[in-house]
Residue, then its C-alpha position, 0 to 999 in steps of 0.5 A: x652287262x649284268x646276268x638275268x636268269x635267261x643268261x644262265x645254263x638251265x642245268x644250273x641247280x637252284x642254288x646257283x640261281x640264287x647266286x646268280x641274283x646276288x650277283x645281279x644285285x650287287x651288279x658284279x657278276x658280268x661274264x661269270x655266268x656257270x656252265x653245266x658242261x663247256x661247248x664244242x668250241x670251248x678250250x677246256x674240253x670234257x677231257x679237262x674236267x674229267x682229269x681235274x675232277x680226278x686229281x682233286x678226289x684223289x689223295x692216294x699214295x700209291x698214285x704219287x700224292x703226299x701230304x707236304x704240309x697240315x695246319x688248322x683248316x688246310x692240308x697241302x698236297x704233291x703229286x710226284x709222278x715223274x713230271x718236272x712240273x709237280x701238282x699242287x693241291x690244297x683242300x681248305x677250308x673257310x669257316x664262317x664265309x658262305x659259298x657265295x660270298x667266296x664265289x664272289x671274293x673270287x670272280x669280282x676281279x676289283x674285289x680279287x686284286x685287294x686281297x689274292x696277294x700272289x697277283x699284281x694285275x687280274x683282268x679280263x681280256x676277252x669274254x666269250x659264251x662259256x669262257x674268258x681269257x684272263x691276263x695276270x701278273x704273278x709276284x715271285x720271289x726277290x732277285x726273280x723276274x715276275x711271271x706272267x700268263x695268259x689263261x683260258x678260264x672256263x667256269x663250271x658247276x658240277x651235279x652236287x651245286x659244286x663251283x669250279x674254275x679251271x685254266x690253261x695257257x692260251x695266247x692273246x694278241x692284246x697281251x704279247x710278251x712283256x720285257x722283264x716279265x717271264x710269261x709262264x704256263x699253265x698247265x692244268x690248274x683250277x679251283x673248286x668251292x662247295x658247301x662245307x659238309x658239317x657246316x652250311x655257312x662254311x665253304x670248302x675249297x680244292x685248289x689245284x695248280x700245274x704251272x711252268x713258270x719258265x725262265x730259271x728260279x732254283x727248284x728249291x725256291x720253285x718249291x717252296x713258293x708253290x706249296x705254301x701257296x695254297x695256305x697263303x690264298x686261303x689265309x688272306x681270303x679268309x682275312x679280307x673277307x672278315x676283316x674288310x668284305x664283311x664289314x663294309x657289306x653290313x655297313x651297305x646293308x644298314 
């Protein structure tokens, strides 16, 4: 299925329209079609996105967020408020990759699983009108067991032309608890690509997650793989798209 114009949410900005027919050009973009806003019978509702927005903006102490950690073009961020689940949040930036092609490195699954290292499988399950459940396979640490989930995904563009997926765990008959896979839960957890402000052909990203991976991994080792997360998802984003994405486009393109 590839997306023509009368697929798309008429809210959509212009920009996201040109987006869209890079997708259809390239033929890549089947079920990731953005939404102004989700439906009634969507599972990420109003309320979700409201709260992500929230989180995403605000980077106040006196609300329980603290810098973690900061190098040349990201910042990690935690949110300590009493919850045993912490948010993580990395605000970074990929100099030089133009928001579409970012927004494709991240909705064409094939492309995904070459360079999201964090994962071993990223699929689709189920496709509906304004959202997707998606199946993934999450890499943790030696002597732990991976973690898997499954996840309502819905896709959404703000006022601004910003970009956003947002996910919560959901369950799937096609894809039932695994033996030796610890099946995990996400909470809130979600990404946002925009223009970089200073630099048209530069993207921004906000990730955030919240997710409970379950079963027992030393809080010291839960820690540590969550917040080096955001750097390690951005540092081979960046990686695959010049060393390999871009390189293979120009030859297509000659």
């Amino acid at each position: 299925v590839l997306i023509t114009l009368e697929d798309t949410d008429s809210s959509v900005s212009s920009s996201s329209s040109e987006f869209l027919l890079l997708g259809q050009k390239k033929g890549v973009m089947a079920g990731n079609v953005p939404k102004s806003e989700p439906s009634e019978s969507c599972p990420i509702t109003k309320e979700d996105i409201k709260q992500f927005e929230a989180e995403i903006e605000c980077y106040d102490e006196a609300k329980g967020w603290k810098m973690v950690k900061k190098i040349d073009f990201a910042e990690v961020w935690q949110k300590s408020d009493g919850s045993p689940i912490p948010l993580v949040k990395g605000n970074l930036l990929l100099p030089d990759v133009p928001l579409s092609e970012a927004l494709e490195l991240m909705l064409n699954l094939e492309l995904r699983i070459h360079w999201d290292t964090r994962y071993t499988v990223v699929e689709d399950v189920e496709v509906f009108s304004d959202y997707k459940v998606v199946y993934t396979v999450v890499k943790t640490p030696p002597g732990t067991s991976d973690r898997d989930f499954v996840t309502n995904l819905f896709y959404g563009i703000d006022q601004n032309g910003g970009h956003y997926l947002l996910g919560k765990s959901t369950t799937h008959p096609k894809k039932p608890e695994v033996p030796g896979v610890v099946r995990g839960e996400t909470i809130l957890s979600g990404v946002k690509f925009y223009v970089d402000k200073d630099d048209p052909n530069s993207t921004r990203v906000i990730l955030l997650l919240q997710d409970d991976i379950k079963g027992y991994i030393p809080k010291f080792l839960s820690n540590a793989f969550y917040a080096k997360a955001p750097i390690e998802w951005r540092d081979t984003l960046y990686k695959y798209y010049h060393d390999v994405y871009k390189h293979e486009k120009n030859n297509t393109e000659k």
